[in-house]
Backbone bond lengths (Angstrom), bond angles and torsions (degrees), N, CA, C in turn:
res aa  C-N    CA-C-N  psi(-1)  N-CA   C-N-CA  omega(-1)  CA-C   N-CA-C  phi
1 X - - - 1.445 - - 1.517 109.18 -
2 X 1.226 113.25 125.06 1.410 134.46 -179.29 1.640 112.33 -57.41
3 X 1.166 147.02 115.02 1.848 129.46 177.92 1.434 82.59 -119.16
4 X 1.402 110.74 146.43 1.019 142.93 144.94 1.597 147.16 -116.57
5 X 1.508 132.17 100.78 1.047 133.75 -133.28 1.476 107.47 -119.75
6 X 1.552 134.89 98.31 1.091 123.41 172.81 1.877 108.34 -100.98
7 X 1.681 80.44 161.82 1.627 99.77 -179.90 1.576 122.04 -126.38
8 X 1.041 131.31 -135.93 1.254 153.82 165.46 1.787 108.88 54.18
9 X 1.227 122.85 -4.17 1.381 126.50 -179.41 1.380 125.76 -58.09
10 X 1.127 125.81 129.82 1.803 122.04 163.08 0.991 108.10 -167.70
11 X 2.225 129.23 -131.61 1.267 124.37 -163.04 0.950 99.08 -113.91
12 X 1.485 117.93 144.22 2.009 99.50 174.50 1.620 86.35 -132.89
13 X 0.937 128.52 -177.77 1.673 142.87 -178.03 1.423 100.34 -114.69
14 X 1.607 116.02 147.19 1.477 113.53 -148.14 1.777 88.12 -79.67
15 X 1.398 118.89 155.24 1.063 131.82 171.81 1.891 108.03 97.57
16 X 1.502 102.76 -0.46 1.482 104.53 167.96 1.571 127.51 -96.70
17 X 1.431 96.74 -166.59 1.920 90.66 -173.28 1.979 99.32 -129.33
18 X 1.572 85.50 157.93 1.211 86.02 166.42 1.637 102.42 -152.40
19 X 1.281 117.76 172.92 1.353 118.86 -172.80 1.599 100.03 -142.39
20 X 1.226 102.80 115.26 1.500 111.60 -164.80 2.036 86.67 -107.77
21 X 1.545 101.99 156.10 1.561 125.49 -171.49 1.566 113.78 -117.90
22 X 1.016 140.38 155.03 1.225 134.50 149.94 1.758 92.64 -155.93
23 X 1.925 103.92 136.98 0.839 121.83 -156.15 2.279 88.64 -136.23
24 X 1.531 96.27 112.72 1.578 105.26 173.73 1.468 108.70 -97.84
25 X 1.403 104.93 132.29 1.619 116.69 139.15 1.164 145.17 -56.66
26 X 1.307 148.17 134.44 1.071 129.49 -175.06 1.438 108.26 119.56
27 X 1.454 116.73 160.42 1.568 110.73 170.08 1.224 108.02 -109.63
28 X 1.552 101.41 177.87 1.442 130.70 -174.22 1.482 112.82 67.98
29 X 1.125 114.58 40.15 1.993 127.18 -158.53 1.869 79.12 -72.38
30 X 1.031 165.74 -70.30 1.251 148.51 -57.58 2.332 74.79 -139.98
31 X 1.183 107.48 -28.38 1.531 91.64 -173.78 1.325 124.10 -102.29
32 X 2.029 96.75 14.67 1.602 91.12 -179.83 1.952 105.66 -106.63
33 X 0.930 92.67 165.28 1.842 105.82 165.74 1.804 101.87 -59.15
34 X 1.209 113.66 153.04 1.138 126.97 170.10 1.438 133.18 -139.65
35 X 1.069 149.68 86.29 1.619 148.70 -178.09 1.311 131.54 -96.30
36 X 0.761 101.60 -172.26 1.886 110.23 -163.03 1.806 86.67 -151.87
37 X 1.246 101.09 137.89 1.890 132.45 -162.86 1.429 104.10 -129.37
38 X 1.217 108.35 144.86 1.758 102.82 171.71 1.385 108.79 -142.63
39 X 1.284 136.22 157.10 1.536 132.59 -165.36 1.812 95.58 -173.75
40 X 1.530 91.66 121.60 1.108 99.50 -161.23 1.376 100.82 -114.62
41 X 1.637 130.95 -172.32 1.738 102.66 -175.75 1.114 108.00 -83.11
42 X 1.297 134.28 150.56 1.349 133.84 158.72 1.912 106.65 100.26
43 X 1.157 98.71 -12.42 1.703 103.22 -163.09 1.770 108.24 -118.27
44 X 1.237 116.69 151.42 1.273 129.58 179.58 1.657 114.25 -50.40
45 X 1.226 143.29 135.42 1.226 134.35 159.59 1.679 110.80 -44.81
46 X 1.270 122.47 137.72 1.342 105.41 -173.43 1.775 83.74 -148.14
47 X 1.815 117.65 158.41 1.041 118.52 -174.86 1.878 109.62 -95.77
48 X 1.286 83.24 149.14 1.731 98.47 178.30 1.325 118.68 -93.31
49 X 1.413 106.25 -36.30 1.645 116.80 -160.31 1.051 113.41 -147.77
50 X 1.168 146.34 164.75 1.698 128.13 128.57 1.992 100.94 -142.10
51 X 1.349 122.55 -176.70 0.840 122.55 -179.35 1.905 108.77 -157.25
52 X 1.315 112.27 130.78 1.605 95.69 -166.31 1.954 94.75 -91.32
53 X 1.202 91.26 -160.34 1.869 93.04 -159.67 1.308 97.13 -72.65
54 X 1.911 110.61 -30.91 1.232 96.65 -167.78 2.083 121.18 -62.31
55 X 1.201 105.22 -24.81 1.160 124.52 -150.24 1.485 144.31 118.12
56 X 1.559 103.81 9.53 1.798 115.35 176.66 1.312 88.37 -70.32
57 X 1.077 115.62 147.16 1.834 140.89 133.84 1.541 116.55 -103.07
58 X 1.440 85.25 136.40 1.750 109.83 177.50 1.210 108.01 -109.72
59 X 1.281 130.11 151.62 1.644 116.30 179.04 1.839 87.20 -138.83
60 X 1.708 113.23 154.64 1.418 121.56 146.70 1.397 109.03 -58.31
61 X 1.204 119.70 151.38 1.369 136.14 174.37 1.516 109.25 -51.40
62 X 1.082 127.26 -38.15 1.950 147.22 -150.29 1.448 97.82 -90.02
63 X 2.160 117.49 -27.00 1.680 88.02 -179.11 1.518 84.31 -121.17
64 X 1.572 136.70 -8.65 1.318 124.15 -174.40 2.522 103.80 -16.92
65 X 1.125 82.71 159.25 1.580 72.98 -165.90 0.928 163.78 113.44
66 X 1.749 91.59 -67.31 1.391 125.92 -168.32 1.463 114.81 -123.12
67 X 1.499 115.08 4.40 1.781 129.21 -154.40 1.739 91.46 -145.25
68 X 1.221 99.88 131.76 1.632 96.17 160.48 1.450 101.97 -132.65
69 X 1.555 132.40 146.51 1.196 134.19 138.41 1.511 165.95 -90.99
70 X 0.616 149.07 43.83 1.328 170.65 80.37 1.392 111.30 83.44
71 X 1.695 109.82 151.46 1.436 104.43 -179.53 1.872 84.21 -158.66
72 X 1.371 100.49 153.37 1.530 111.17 170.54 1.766 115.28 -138.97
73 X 1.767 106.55 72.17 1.235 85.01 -154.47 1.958 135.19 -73.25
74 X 1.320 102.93 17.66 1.351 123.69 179.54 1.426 101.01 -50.82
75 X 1.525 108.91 -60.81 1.374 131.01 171.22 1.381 131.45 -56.53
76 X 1.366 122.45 -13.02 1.186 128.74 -169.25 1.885 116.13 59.70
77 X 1.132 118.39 35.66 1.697 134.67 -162.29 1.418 111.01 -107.70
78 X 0.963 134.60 -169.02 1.659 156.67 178.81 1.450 106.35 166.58
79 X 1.400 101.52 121.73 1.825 96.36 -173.44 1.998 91.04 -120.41
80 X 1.703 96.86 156.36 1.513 94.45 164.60 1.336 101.20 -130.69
81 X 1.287 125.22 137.01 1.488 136.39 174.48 1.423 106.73 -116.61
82 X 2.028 90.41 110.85 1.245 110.45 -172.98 1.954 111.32 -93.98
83 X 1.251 114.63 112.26 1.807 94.48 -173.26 1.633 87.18 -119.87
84 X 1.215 98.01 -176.57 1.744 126.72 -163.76 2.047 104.17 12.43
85 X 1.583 90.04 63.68 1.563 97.05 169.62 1.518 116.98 -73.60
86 X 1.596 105.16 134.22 1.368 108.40 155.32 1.793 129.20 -106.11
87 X 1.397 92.27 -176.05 2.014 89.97 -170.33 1.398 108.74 -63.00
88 X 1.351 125.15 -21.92 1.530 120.74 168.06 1.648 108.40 -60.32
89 X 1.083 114.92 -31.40 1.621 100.41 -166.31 1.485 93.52 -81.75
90 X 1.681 129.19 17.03 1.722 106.71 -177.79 1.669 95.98 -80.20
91 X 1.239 99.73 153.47 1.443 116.00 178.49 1.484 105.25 174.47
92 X 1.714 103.58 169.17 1.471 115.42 142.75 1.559 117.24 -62.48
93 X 1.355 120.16 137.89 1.466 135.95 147.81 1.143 111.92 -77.07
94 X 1.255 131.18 143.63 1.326 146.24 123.38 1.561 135.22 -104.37
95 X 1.381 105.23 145.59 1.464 102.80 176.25 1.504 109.21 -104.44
96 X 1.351 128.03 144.82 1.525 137.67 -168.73 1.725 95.48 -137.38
97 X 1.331 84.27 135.06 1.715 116.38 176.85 1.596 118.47 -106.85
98 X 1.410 115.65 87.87 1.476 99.32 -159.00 1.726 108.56 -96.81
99 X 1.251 121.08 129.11 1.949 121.58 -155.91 2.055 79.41 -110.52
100 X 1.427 88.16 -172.27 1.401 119.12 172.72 1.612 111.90 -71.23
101 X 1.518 115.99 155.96 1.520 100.27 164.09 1.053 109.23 73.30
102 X 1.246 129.17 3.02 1.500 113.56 159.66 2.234 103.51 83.26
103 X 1.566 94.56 18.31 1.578 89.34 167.52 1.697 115.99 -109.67
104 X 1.182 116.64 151.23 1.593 113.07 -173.84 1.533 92.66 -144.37
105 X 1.282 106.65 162.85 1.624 136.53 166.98 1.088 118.23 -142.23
106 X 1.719 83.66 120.52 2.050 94.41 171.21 0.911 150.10 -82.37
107 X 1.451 154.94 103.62 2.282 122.59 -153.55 1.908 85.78 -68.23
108 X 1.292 99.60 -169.54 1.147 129.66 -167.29 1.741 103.23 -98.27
109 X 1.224 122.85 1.67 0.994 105.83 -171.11 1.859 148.64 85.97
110 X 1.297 90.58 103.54 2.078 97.35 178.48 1.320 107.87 -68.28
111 X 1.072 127.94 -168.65 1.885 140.95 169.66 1.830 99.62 -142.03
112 X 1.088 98.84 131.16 1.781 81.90 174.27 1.989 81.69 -147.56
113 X 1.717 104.32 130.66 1.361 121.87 168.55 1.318 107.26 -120.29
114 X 1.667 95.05 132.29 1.227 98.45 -173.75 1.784 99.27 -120.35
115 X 1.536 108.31 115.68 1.354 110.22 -165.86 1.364 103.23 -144.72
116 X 1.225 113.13 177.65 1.831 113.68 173.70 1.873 81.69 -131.37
């Protein structure tokens, strides 16, 4: 069983940064796709990012810019560096592990508020 564990979440004041982590178990981390999910209250989980093993990044239209994604696969990691956040981007994070066959794994989820 795959775990996936992200971190770095909390409050930032709009126009700040944060750099959220997700760290997988398991081997062969370096040949799967990787993303970052967001779900805010009331609203659909919808994707932010993803990045394939090679190293493409995809971004949603809403942080192109403002979101970078990242992967270090020595570490087994995927980082997203969030800068000049606003109160729309508050939500849960998630990190997504996307395999072959149509199987995926989810972490459990960061919180990141972005408020003054």
């Amino acid at each position: 069983q795959v775990q996936l564990v992200e971190s770095g979440g909390g409050l930032v004041q709009p126009g700040g940064s944060l750099r959220l982590a997700c760290t997988a178990s398991g081997s062969f981390f370096a040949i799967y796709t990787m993303g970052w999910y967001r779900q805010a209250p009331g609203k659909q989980r919808e994707l932010v990012a993803t990045i394939t093993g090679g190293g493409s990044p995809d971004y949603a239209d809403s942080v192109k810019g403002r979101f970078t994604i990242s992967r270090d696969n020595a570490k087994n990691t995927v980082y997203l560096q969030m800068n000049s956040l606003k109160s729309e981007d508050t939500a849960v994070y998630f990190c997504k592990q996307d395999r072959s066959g149509g199987t995926y794994y989810w972490g459990q989820g960061t919180r990141v508020t972005v408020s003054s």
